[in-house]
C-alpha positions as a Markdown table, in Angstrom:
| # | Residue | x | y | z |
|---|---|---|---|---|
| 1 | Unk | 0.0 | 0.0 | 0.0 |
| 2 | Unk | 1.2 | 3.5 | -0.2 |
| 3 | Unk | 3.2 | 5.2 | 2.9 |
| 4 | Unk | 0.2 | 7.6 | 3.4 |
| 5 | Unk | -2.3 | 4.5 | 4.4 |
| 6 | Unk | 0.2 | 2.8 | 6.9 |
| 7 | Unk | -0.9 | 5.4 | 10.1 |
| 8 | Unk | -4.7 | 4.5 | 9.4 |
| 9 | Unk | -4.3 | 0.7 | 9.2 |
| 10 | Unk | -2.0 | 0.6 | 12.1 |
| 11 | Unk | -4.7 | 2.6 | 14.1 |
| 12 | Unk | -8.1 | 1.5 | 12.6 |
| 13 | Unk | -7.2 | -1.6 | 10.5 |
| 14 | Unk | -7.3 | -2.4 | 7.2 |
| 15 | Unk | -10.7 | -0.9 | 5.1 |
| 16 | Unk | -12.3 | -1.7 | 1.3 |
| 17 | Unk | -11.9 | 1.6 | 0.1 |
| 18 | Unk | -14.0 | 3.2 | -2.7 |
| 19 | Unk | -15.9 | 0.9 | -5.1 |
| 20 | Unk | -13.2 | -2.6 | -4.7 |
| 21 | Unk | -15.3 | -5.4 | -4.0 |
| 22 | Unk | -12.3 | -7.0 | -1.7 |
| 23 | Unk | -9.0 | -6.4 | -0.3 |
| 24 | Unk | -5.9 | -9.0 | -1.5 |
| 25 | Unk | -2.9 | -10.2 | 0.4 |
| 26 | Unk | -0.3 | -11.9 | -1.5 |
| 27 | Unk | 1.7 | -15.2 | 0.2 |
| 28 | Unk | 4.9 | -14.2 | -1.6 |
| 29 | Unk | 7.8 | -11.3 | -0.8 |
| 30 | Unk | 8.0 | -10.6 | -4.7 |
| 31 | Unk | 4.3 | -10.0 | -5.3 |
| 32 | Unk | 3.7 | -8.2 | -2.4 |
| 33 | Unk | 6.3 | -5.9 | -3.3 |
| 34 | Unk | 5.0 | -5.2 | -6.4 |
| 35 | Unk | 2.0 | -4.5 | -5.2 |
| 36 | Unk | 3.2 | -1.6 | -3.1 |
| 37 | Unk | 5.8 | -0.4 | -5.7 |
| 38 | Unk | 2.8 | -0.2 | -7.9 |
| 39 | Unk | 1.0 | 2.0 | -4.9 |
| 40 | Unk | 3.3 | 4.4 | -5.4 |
| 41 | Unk | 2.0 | 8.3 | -5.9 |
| 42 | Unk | 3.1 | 11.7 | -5.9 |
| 43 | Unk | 1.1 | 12.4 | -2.9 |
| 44 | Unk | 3.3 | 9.9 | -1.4 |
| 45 | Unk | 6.0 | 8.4 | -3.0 |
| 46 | Unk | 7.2 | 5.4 | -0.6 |
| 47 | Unk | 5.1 | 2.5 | -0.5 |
| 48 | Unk | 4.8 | 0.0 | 2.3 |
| 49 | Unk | 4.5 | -4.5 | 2.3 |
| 50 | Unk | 2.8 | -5.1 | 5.7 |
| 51 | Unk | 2.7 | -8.8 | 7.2 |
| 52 | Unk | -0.6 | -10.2 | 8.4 |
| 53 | Unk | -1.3 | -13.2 | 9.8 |
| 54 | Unk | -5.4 | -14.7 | 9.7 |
| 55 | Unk | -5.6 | -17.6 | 12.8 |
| 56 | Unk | -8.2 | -19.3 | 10.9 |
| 57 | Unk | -8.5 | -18.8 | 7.2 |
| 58 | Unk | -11.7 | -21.0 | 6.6 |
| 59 | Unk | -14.4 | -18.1 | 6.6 |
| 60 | Unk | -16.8 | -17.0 | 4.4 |
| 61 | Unk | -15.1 | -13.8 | 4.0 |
| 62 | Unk | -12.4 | -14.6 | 2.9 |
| 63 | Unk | -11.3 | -16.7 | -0.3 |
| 64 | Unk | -8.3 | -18.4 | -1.0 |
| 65 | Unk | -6.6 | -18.2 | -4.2 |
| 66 | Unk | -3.0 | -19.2 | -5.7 |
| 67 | Unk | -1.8 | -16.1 | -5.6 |
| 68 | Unk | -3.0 | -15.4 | -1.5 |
| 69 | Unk | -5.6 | -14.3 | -0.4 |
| 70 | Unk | -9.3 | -11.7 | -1.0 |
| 71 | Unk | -10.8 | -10.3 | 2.3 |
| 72 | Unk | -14.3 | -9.7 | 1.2 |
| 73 | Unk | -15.1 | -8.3 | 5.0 |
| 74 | Unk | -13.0 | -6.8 | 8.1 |
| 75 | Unk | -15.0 | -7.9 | 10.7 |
| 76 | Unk | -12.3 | -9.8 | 11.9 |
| 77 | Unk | -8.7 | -7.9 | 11.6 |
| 78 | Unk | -5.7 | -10.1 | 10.6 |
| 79 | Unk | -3.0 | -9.3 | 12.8 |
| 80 | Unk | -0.3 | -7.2 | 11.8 |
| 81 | Unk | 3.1 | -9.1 | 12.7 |
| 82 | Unk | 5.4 | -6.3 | 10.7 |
| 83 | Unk | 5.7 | -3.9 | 8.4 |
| 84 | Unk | 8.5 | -2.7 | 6.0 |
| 85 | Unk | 8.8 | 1.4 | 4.2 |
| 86 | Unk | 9.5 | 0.6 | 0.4 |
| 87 | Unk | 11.7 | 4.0 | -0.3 |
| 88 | Unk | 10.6 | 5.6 | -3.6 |
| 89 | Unk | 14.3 | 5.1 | -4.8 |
| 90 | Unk | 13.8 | 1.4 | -5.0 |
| 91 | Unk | 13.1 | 0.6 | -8.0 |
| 92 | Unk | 11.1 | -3.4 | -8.6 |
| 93 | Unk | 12.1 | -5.0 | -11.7 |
């Protein structure tokens, strides 16, 4: 996600925004990272990978999927086990 987001989920947890159906986490490094490279703004130029970790991931809300995973509802917050900045002078490949 981009920087700007990282104080609200830390505080509030994670949201749908806007008109997306679902929120996705990604079980790899390399495609989370590209997810939050591809977060990336002028409004704010770092982006940020955040760990989660789900105790039970067999709930209707959520869907599993190759790739990770789509959080169709919040009700239950993953927890957050760490975060990392992505500087805006890394540049993903």
């Amino acid at each position: 996600t981009a920087e700007v987001n990282l104080a609200s989920i830390l505080a509030n947890g994670f949201r749908i925004a806007g008109e997306l159906p679902s929120v996705s986490f990604a079980k790899n490094c390399s495609l989370s990272l590209g997810y939050a490279c591809n977060a990336r703004s002028v409004s704010s130029p770092n982006s940020v990978v955040i760990a989660v970790r789900y105790e039970n991931l067999e709930k209707p809300f959520i869907k599993q999927e190759a790739f990770g995973l789509h959080v169709y509802c919040f009700s239950e917050q993953p927890k957050i086990i760490g975060y990392c900045v992505v500087p805006a002078s890394y540049v993903y490949c």
